[in-house]
Residue, then its C-alpha position, 0 to 999 in steps of 0.5 A: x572215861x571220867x571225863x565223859x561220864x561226869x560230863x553226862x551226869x551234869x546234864x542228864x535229867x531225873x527219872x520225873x523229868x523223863x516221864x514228863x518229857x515222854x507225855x509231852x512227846x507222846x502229846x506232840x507225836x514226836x519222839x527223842x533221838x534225832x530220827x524222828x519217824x511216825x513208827x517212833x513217835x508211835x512207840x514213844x505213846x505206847x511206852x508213855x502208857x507202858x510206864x505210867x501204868x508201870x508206875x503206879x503198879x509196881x511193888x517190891x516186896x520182903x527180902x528184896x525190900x529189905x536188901x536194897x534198902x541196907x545198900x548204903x553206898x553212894x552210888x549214881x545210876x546214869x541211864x541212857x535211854x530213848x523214849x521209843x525203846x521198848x525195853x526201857x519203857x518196862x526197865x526203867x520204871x522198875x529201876x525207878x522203884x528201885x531207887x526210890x527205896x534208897x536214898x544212897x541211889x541218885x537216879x538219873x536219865x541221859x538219851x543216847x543220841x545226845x551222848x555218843x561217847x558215853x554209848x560207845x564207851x557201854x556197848x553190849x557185843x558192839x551195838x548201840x543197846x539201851x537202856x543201859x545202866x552205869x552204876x557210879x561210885x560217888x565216893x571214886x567216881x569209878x564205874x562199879x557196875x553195868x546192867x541192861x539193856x534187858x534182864x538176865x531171863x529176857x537176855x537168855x530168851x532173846x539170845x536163844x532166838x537169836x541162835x536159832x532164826x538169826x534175827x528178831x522177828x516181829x511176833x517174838x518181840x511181841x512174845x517178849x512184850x508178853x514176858x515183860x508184862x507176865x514177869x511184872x518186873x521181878x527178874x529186874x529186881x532179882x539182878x539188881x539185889x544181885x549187883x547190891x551184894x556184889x557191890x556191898x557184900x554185908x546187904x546179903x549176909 
């Protein structure tokens, strides 16, 4: 396992160089993975917006500021991710902000077409999900958390629906892009200082 991972973080990329790989596939109607499609090289522009305007609007404040800046724990945040995913493009900007309020975090950005052994090894109930989150003690190299491929209210929602109807249908993901957009990122930041106590008791005392 620590094989793979470090083999991934020697490749990955960061969160700056993703977004700009984004605009140039959205420039290019093109989109990451090895399907390329028109439906993916569609999402891939609107998640290229999606997160530029995510970037430049995306606050933390108070409590939650001042929890993740006292994490002081070397940690990697390995991310795997595809520019079409629809979740990541509201995850990851979030994520990003969350990193940049700390400089024990080093954020870094993987595909998941590119890196099938590490995917497989972080499956969420048996699928392929991303975005997902490994969160790295840099001190062990030991894999101290997950996180993803949604927040906890947009897990419990997605999950809900499931029950009942079986399978997502398009008007729910819809409805669920309306959550992500309402939410304004803030059950992300809610999980994420979770973790951080988990991981450093002392930030939460």
């Amino acid at each position: 396992m620590n094989v793979i991972i470090k083999s991934a973080i020697e490749k990955s990329m960061s969160y700056d160089a993703y977004r700009n790989l984004v605009k140039q596939l959205a420039l290019d109607n093109s989109n990451t993975g090895l399907e390329k499609t028109d439906a993916l090289a569609n999402y891939t522009k609107l998640n290229d917006k999606r997160m530029k305007r995510w970037d430049k609007t995306l606050k933390i404040y108070g409590d939650a500021q001042q929890k993740i800046s006292e994490f002081n724990q070397k940690t990697t945040w390995l991310v795997i991710t595809e520019s079409w995913c629809g979740d990541a493009a509201h995850v990851m900007p979030v994520l990003n902000k969350i990193a940049e309020l700390n400089s024990s975090i080093n954020f870094k950005v993987v595909l998941r077409d590119e890196n099938p052994e590490l995917m497989d090894a972080f499956l969420t109930q048996g699928a392929r999900a991303i975005p997902k989150v490994i969160m790295i003690d840099d001190e062990t190299g030991e894999v101290a958390n997950t996180y993803g491929p949604r927040p906890s209210e947009a897990t419990n929602y997605v999950n809900k629906f499931k029950a009942q109807y079986g399978q997502l249908t398009p008007e729910f993901k819809e409805d669920l892009q309306h959550w992500y957009n309402d939410n304004k990122g803030q059950n992300i930041i809610e999980d994420i200082t979770k973790i951080l106590c988990q991981l450093q008791p002392t930030v939460c005392l």
